[in-house]
N, C-alpha and C positions, 0 to 999 in steps of 0.2 A: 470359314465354315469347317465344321469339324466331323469326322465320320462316327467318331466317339465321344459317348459325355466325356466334359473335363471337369471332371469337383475338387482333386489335389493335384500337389508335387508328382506325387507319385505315378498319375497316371497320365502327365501332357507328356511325356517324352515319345514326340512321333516326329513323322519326316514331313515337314514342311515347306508349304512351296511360300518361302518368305522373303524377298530379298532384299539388297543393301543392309543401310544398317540398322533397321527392324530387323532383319535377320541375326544379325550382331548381336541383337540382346536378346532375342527369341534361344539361340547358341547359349549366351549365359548362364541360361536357366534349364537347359538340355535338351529343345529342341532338337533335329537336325534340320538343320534351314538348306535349301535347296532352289534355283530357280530356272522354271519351268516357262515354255514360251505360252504363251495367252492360249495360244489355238488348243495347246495338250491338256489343258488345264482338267477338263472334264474328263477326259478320259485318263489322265495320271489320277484320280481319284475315284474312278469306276473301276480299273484297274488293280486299287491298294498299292501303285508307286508312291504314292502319298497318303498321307491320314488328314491333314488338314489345308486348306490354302485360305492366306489374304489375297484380294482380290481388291478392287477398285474402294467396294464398301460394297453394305446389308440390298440396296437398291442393283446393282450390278451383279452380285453374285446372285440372288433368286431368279432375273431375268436369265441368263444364260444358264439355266434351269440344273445348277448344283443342287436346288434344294431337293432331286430328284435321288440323290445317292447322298448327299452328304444335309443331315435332320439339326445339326446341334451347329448354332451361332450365339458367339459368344463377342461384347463389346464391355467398353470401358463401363458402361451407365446404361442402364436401359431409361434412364429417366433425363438421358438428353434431351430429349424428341420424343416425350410421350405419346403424342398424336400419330410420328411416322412408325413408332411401335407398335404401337396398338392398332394400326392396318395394315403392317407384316404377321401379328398374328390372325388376324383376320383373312387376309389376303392367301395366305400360306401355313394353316393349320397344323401341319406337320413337321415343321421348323420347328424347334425349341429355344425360344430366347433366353439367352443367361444373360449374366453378367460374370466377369472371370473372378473364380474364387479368391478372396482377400487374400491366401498366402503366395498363388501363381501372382495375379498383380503387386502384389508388395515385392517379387523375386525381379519382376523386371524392373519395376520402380530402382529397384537398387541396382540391377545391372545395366540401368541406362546411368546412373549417376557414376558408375563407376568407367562406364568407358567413353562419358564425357570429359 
């Protein structure tokens, strides 16, 4: 979940609570990947210690009530799981579902192949 939209390059560069080696590629692409203990997590992002966190998945991060400070979630496909989409919009109004913009996903696509 993110505290700001991300639509380019130009504007995901924030501190992230992401880690191992999704952090690695998240870095790639100019992140700064950072990892935060579960308990901080809410409050490193009410805070602005972070602008964005991964978290377990879309199901876990609105229960432990991120979507209260952090509005913009972004996934590979919103069209995985039409049904569990289409009742996180429902469910939680204020969320913005995306999908990550083609040139951010193309950047990690390459910086995962790169540091496999």
């Amino acid at each position: 979940m993110y505290r700001v939209s991300v639509e380019t390059m130009s504007n995901r560069r924030s501190k992230m609570r992401i880690p191992g080696f999704a952090g690695e590629v998240f870095a790639e692409v100019g992140v700064n990947p950072t990892n935060i203990a579960p308990g901080e997590l809410y409050t490193a992002l009410e805070r602005n210690t972070i602008e964005a966190v991964e978290w377990v998945g879309p199901a876990l991060d609105l229960r432990v009530a991120m979507r209260t400070i952090s509005y913009n979630m972004l996934a590979l496909s919103q069209y995985e799981n039409a049904k569990a989409w289409a009742s996180i919009k429902k469910d939680f109004p204020n969320v913005q579902l995306k999908q990550f913009p083609h040139d951010i996903f193309q950047a990690k696509y390459n910086a995962n192949k790169k540091l496999l």
